[in-house]
Legacy VTK file of the C-alpha trace (Angstrom):
# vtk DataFile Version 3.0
C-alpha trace
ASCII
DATASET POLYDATA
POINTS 462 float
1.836 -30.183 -38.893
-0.538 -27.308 -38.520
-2.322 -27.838 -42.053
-2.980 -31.459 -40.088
-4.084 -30.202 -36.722
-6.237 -27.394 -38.153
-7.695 -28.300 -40.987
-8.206 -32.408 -40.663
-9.586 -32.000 -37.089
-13.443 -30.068 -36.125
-13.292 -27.172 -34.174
-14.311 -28.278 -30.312
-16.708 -25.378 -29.093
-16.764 -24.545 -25.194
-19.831 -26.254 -24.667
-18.745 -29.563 -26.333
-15.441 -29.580 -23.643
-18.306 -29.305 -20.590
-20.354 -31.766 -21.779
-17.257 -33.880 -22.021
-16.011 -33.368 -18.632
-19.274 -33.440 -16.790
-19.636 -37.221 -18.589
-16.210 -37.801 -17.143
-17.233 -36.729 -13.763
-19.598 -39.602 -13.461
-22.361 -36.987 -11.743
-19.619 -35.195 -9.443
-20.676 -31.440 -9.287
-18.566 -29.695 -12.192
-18.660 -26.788 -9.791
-17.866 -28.085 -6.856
-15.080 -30.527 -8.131
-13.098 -28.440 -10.490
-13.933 -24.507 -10.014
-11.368 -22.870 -7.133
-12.009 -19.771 -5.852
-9.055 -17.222 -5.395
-8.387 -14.902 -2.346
-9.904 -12.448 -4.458
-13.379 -14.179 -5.119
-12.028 -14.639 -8.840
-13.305 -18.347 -9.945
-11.400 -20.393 -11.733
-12.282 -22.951 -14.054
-10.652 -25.788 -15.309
-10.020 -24.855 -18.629
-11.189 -21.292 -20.907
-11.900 -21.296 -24.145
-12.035 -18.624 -27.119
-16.008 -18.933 -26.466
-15.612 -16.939 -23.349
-14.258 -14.388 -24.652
-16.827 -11.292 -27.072
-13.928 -9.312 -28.236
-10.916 -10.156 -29.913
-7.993 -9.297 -27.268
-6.337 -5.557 -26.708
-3.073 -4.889 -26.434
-1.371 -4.259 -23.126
-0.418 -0.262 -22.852
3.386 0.097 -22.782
4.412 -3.885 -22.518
8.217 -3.868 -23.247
10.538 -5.008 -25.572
12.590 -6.304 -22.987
13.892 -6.306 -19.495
16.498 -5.356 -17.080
18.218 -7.157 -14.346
18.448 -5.444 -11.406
20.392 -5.533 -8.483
19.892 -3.141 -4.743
22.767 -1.573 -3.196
22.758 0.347 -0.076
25.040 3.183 0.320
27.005 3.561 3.656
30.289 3.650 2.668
30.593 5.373 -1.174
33.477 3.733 -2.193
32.030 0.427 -1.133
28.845 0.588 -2.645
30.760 2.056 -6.271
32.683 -1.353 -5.994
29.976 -3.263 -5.574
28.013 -1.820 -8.532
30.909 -1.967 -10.865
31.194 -5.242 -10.192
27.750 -6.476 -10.800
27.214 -4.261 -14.061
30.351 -6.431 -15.064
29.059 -9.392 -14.058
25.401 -9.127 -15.750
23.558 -6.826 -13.838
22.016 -3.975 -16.404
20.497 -1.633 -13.942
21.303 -0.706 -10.049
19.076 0.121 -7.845
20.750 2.129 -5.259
18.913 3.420 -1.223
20.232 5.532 1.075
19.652 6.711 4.200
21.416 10.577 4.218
23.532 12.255 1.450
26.094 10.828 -0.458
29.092 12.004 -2.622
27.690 11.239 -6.104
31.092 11.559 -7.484
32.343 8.817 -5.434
29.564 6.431 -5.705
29.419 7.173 -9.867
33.019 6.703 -10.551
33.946 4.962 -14.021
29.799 4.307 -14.050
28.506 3.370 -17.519
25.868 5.756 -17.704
25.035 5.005 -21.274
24.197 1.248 -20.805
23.185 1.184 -17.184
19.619 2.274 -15.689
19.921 4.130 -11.962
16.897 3.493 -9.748
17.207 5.586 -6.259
14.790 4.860 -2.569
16.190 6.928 -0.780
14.407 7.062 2.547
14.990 10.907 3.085
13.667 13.392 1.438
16.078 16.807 0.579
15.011 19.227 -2.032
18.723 20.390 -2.234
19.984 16.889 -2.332
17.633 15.931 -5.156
18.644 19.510 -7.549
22.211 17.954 -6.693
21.531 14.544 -8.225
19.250 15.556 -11.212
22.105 18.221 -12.322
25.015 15.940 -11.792
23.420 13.119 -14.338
21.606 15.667 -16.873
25.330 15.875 -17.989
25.798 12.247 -18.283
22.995 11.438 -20.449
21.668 8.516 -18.023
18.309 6.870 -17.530
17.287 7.932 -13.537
14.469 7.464 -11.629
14.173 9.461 -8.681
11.393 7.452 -7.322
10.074 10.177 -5.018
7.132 8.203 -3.025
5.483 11.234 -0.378
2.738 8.811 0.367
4.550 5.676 0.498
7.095 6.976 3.248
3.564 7.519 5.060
2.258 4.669 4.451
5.249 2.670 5.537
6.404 4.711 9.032
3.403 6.279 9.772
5.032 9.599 8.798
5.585 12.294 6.349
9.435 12.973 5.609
8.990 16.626 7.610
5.580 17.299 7.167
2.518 17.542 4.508
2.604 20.923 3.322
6.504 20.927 3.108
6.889 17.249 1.281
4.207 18.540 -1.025
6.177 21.681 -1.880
9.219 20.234 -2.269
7.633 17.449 -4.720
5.933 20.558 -6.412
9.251 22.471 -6.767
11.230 19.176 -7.734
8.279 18.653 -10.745
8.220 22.257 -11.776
12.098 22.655 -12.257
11.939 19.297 -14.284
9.260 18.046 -15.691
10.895 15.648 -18.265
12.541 13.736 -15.624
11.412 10.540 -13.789
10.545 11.756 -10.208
7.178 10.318 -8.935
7.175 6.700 -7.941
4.380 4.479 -6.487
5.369 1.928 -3.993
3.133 -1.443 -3.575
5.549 -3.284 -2.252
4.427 -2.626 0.901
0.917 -3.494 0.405
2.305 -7.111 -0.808
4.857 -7.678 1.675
1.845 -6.498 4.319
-0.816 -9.132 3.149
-3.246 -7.197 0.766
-4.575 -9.573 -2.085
-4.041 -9.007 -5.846
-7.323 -6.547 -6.069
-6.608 -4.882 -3.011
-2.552 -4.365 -4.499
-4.141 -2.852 -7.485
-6.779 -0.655 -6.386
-4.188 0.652 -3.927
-1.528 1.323 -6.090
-4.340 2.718 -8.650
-5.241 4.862 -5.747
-1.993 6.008 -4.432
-1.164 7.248 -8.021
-4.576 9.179 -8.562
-3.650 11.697 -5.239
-0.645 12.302 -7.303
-1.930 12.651 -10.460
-5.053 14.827 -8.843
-2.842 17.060 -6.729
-0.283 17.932 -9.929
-3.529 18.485 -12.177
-4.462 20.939 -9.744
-1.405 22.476 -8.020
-0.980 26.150 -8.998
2.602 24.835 -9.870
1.606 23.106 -12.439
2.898 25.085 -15.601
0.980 22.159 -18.537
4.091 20.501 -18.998
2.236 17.427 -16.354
1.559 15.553 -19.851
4.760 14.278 -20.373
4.838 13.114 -16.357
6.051 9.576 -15.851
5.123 7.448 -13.251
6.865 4.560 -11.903
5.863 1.316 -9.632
7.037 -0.870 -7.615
6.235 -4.318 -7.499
6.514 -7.419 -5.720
5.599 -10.548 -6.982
4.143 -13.555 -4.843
3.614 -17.271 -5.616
0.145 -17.134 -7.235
2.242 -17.465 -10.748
-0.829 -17.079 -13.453
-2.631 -14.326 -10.555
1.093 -12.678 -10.593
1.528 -12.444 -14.081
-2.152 -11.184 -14.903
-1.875 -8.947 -12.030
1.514 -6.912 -13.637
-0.788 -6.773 -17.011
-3.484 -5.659 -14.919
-2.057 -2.752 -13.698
-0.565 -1.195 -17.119
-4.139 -1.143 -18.319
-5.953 0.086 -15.220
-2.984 3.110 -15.333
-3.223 3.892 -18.910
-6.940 4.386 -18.106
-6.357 6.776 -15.098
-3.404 8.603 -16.993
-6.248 9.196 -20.223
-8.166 11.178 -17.649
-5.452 13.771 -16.718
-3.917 13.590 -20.081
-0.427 12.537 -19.036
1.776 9.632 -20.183
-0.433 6.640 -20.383
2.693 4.575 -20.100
4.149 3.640 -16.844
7.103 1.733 -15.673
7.309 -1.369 -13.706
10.197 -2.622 -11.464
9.058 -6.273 -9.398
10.747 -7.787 -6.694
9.484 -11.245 -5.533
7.565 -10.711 -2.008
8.985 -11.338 1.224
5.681 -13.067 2.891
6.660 -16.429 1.920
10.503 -16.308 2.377
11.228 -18.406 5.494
14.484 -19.022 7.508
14.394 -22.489 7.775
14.639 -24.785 4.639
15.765 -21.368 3.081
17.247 -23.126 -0.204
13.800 -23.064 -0.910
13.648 -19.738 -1.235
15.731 -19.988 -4.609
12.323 -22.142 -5.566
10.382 -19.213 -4.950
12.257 -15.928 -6.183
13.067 -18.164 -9.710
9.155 -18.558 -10.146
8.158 -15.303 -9.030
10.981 -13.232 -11.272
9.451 -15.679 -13.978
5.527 -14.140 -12.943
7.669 -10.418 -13.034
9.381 -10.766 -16.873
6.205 -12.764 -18.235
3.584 -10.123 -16.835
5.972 -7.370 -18.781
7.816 -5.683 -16.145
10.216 -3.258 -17.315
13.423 -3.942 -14.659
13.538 -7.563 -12.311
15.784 -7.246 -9.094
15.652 -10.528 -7.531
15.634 -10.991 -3.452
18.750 -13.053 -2.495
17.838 -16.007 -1.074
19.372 -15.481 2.531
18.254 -11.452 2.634
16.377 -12.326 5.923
19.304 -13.139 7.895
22.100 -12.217 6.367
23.393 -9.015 5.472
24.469 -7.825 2.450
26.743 -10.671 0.798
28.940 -11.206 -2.632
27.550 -14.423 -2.289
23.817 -14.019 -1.707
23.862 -11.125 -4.527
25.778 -13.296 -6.856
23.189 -15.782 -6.624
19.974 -13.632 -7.256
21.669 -12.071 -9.858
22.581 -15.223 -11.552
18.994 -16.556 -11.417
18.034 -13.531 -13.667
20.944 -14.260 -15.867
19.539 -17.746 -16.463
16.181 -16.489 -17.025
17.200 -14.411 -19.531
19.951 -16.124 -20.930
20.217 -19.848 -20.847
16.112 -20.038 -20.927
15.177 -17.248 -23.380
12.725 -15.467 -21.111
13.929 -12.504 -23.576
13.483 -14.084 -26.896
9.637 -13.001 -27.214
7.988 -9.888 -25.737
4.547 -10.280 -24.324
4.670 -13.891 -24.558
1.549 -13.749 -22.278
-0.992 -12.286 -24.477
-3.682 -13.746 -26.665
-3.574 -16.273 -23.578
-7.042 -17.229 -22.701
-6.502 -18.126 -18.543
-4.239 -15.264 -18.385
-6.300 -12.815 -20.373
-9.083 -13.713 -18.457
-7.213 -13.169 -14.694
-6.328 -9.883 -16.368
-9.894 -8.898 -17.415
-10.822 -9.780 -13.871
-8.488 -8.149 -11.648
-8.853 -5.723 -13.194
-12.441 -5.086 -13.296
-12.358 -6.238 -9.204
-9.855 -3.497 -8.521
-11.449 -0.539 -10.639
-14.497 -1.290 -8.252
-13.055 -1.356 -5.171
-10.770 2.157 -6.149
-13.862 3.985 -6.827
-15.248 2.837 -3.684
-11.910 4.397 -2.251
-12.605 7.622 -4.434
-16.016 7.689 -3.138
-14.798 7.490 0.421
-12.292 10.404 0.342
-9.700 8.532 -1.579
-6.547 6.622 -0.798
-4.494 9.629 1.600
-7.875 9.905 3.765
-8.554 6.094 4.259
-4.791 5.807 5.375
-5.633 8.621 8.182
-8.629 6.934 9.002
-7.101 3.770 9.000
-9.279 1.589 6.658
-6.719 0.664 4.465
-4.760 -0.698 7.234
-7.598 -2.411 8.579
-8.465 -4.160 4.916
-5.095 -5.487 4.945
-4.731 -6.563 8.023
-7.779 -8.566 7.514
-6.908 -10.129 4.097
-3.088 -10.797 5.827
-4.942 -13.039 9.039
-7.202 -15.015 6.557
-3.772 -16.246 4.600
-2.150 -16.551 8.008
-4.784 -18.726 9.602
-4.185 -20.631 6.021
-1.216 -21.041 7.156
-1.434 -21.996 10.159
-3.879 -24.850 9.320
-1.691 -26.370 6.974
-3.871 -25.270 3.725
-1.128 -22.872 2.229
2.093 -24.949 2.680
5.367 -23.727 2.964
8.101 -26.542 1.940
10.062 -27.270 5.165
8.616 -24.447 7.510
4.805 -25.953 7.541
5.693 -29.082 5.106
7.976 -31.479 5.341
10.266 -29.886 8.347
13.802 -30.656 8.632
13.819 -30.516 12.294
17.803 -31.340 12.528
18.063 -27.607 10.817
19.244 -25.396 13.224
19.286 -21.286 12.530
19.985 -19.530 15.702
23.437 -18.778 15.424
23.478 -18.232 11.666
21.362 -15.176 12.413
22.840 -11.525 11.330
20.183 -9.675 11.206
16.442 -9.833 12.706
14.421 -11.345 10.735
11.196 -10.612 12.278
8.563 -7.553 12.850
10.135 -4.924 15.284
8.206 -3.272 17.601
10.246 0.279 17.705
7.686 2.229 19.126
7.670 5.736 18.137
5.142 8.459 17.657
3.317 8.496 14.470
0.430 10.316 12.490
-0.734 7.351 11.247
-0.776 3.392 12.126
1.833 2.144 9.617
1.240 -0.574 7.468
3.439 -3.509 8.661
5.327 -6.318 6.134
4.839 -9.560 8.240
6.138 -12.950 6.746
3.608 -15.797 6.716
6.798 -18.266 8.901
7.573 -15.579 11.761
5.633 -17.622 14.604
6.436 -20.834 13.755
10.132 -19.528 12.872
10.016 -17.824 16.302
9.010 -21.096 18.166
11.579 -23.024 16.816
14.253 -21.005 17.214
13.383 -21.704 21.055
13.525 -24.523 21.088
16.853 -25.263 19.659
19.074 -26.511 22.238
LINES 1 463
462 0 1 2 3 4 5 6 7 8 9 10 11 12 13 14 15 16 17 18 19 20 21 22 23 24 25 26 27 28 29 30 31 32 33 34 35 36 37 38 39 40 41 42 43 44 45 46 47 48 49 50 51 52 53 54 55 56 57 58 59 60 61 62 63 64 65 66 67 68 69 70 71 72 73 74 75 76 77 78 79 80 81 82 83 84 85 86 87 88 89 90 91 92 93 94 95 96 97 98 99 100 101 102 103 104 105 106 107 108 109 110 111 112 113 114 115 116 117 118 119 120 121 122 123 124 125 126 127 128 129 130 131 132 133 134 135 136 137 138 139 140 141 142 143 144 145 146 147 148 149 150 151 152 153 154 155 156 157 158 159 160 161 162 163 164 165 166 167 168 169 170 171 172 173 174 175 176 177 178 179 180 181 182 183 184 185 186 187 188 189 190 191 192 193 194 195 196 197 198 199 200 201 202 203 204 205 206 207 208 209 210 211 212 213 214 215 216 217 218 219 220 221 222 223 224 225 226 227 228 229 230 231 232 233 234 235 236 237 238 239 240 241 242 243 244 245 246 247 248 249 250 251 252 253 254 255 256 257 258 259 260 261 262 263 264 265 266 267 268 269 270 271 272 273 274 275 276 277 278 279 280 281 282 283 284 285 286 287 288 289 290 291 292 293 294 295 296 297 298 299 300 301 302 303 304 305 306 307 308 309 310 311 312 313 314 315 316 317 318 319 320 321 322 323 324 325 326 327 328 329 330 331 332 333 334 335 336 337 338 339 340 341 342 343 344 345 346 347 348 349 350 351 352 353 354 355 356 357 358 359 360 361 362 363 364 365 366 367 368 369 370 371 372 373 374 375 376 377 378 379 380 381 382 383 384 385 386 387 388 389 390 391 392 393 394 395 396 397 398 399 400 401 402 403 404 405 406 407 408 409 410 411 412 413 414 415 416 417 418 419 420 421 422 423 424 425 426 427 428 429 430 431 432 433 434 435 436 437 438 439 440 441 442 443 444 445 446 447 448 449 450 451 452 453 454 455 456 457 458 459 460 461
């Protein structure tokens, strides 16, 4: 079959397939008829061609064999939550990713773990020096995989506040790094910046950002005793419903790192959990959200992320379930075991569309970080407020999208089931509170695209 295909047919050059389209056109604008233009002022043709491209294609920095499935469990009761991850790892899960609010008993949580097989992500949303010593001790003598995930600027970012304050977060960070340098303990959170409204570029420049104040204050802390080059930094992802833009965007980000990390001459690699976002998850119709997380795990394990945790599909309004984890969990299972999303590793490159979203995302976001750099970088445009203000501003032009009808959201904004009635299936509120507290800095807010319309409806329900 190939001998046939590639040797009894002509090579078709890039120009030939215009000419051919622009005769089908019958004088429609080529332009005008079949180039889009992204949210991120990336243009998109109708079809790319090994013409476009100067250089043969370079491999993505630290792509991975393979992937984990994930799955989140809060800790408020230790037994509980040691259940609930015993019973997942049995059931297919391969990593946990575990938040807290205050101190646990590790003991009691880690019971009858399988350290060996099973990664241990932690977000905790405190931050205690002693606490942390505690952890990294107790599993240095179980020969696990952790990642601390220690996130100074995200916490900021995200409340408006430092955990106690800057000087003491930064010393403890300092203290935590210089005690153990081999272990996993910075972590970058985008999430946020997703979940908030920022665009692809803006997600990437951010995160590329966030990292550099890191990376910049470690390269110059007087802590820093030259053991920063085997520092490893981790992100955190989520993935939206742009599924080509998504998976470019993960690819994007491993080579706009490994460029950064050259500079300080530290681990070029980093590692990647995604999450699908929470913008378009809506309350109504919200089978659909099963749609949504299945294609946007898909844009997380074909972009190479290193661990998947998938959002259960009722998250918004439920709380923590058997059955809504069960669910997420099994999605990933399917992925990765009924449709061989594990059978190939970086099945994405040498792919011209998605090499070429790559190229440009990341080429859009390296300009728009060094315009950051150039204005103090990423901690001073959060005090002054301009990175809240560019987000804000790329989250209203996809709301008034919305609103108009141009970015659809199946029964929310398209094709309504108006006999589907929420209001007393509600656990939990699923919409932006307004807790108002003092704060350093205006927080970034995560606002779903279906809160007003959501919010009307439920009103009207009789």
């Amino acid at each position: 079959m190939s001998k046939f295909l590639f040797e009894d047919f002509d090579e078709v050059s890039a120009k030939q397939w215009k000419q051919k389209i622009q005769f089908d056109l019958k004088g429609a604008d080529y332009n005008e008829t079949l180039v889009w233009q992204s949210s991120e002022g990336i243009n998109v043709k109708p079809f790319y061609h090994q013409d476009d491209f100067k250089e043969d294609f370079q491999p993505i920095p630290g792509q991975p064999e393979s992937w984990k499935i994930a799955q989140k469990i809060f800790i408020d009761d230790e037994k509980i939550a040691n259940n609930i991850a015993l019973d997942a790892l049995e059931r297919g899960a391969e990593a946990i990713i575990f938040t807290a609010a205050e101190d646990f008993d590790t003991k009691t949580v880690f019971k009858d773990f399988p350290f060996e097989t099973a990664s241990i992500y932690f977000n905790l949303t405190f931050l205690s020096e002693a606490f942390y010593n505690k952890l990294i001790k107790f599993f240095s003598e179980k020969n696990a995989t952790v990642y601390y995930n220690i996130d100074l600027i995200g916490n900021l970012a995200r409340t408006g506040n430092w955990f106690h304050n800057l000087k003491k977060d930064h010393e403890m960070l300092d203290n935590l790094f210089q005690k153990y340098p081999s272990e996993n303990i910075l972590a970058v959170d985008t999430t946020l910046y997703q979940n908030a409204g920022a665009n692809s570029v803006q997600q990437l420049a951010y995160a590329l950002a966030h990292a550099n104040e890191y990376l910049n204050h470690i390269s110059s802390s007087e802590t820093d005793n030259n053991s920063s080059s085997g520092l490893s930094m981790t992100f955190s992802l989520a993935t939206g419903s742009n599924y080509f833009f998504e998976i470019a965007k993960i690819r994007a980000l491993r080579k706009l790192y490994a460029t950064l990390a050259k500079e300080y001459r530290v681990n070029e690699t980093c590692h990647i959990i995604a999450t699908p976002s929470k913008r378009n998850k809506t309350l109504y119709d919200y089978n659909v959200n099963l749609l949504r997380s299945t294609t946007e795990c898909m844009s997380a394990v074909l972009g190479g992320a290193d661990t998947v945790c998938n959002l259960p599909y009722d998250e918004l309004y439920h709380k923590s379930n058997e059955f809504g984890e069960r669910i997420s969990r099994n999605q990933l299972l399917i992925l990765k075991h009924e449709s061989y999303f594990d059978a190939v590793s970086n099945p994405s490159d040498g792919t011209y569309y998605i090499e070429s979203l790559t190229e440009e995302l990341a080429e859009k976001a390296l300009q728009l970080f060094k315009e950051i750099e150039k204005g103090g970088g990423f901690l001073q445009q959060l005090k002054e407020g301009i990175i809240q203000k560019k987000i804000k501003e790329s989250a209203e032009k996809e709301q008034q999208l919305f609103d108009s009808g141009q970015l659809k959201l199946l029964g929310t904004n398209y094709h309504p089931n108006k006999n589907d009635k929420m209001k007393d299936d509600l656990e939990l509120f699923p919409f932006v509170k307004h807790n108002p507290v003092k704060t350093l800095i205006a927080p970034i807010i995560e606002k779903r695209l279906a809160e007003f319309t959501e919010q009307e409806r439920l009103k009207q329900e009789s």
